[in-house]
C-alpha positions, 0 to 999 in steps of 0.5 A: 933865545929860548923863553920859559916864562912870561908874567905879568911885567917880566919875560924870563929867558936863557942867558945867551953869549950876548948877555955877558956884559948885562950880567957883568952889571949885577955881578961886578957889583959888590953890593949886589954881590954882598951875599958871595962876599965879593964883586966878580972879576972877569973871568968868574962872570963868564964861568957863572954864564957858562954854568948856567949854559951847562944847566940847560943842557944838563938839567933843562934849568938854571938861571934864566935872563930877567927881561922887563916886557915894556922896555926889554931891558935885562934886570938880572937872574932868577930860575932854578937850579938843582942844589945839594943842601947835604942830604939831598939835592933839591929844586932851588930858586934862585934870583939876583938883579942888578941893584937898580931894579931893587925894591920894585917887586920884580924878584918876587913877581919873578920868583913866584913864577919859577915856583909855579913853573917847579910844581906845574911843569917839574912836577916837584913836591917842594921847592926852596930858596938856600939864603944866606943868614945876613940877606934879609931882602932874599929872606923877604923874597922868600918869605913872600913866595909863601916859604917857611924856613926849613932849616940851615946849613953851611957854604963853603965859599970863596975861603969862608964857611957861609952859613944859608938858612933853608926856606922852602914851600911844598905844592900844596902851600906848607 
């Protein structure tokens, strides 16, 4: 397993073949899922962890695990991944945790250390967070990262139109 960040209380890693059942708990759970509309099936969980593998290989991101450092337990997702917002693609942070790690600071604390991770070791200028507009926690995590609401677009997905607003922070913090 390939570690990437440590912060104060988290390790973030790759998702490994062995975390499927772990990302089976967050993205089986419709409340959780709430933002894609519905819990994934099987098969759309392994298709999730299989992209996230391709990433690493082409990209050198995507999704990491989120390990908290005193138990070792997987609390979800958080990372980076290149996104097409319609005129560009973009570096994206991107976070989801199993909802009973919610409200505990881990997707901030998470999140802050991916946009520290896009500047100093990417070397991006700028770096966002797509969200969809009825996600107000993902919206405070954003906000919290030191992010402004740059915009919005539309998703298609799952036989939906989804409309995301676009939050983003540049590296010298507007």
């Amino acid at each position: 397993m390939k570690q990437i960040l440590a912060t104060e209380r988290l390790l973030l890693r790759e998702l490994t073949e062995a975390d499927f059942s772990a990302l089976c708990r967050t993205l089986q759970d419709e409340k959780a899922m709430t933002a894609y509309e519905h819990g994934f099936s099987d098969e759309e969980v392994r298709d999730w962890l299989q992209k996230q593998l391709r990433r690493y290989r082409a990209d050198g991101i995507g999704l990491w695990a989120v390990i908290r450092k005193e138990d070792g337990v997987f609390l979800g997702q958080c990372g980076l991944t290149r996104q097409d917002i319609g005129n560009r693609v973009v570096a994206e942070i991107g976070y989801l945790l199993e909802r009973a790690f919610w409200h505990c600071g881990y997707a901030t604390e998470a999140a802050i250390a991916c946009r520290e991770y896009a500047f100093s070791v990417l070397g991006e200028e700028e770096v966002y967070a797509i969200v969809r507009d009825t996600n107000l926690a993902s919206r405070n995590v954003a906000l919290r990262v030191g992010m402004k609401k740059r915009g919005s677009i539309v998703k298609h997905y799952y036989g939906l139109d989804m409309p995301h607003d676009l939050y983003a922070v540049r590296r010298d913090g507007t």
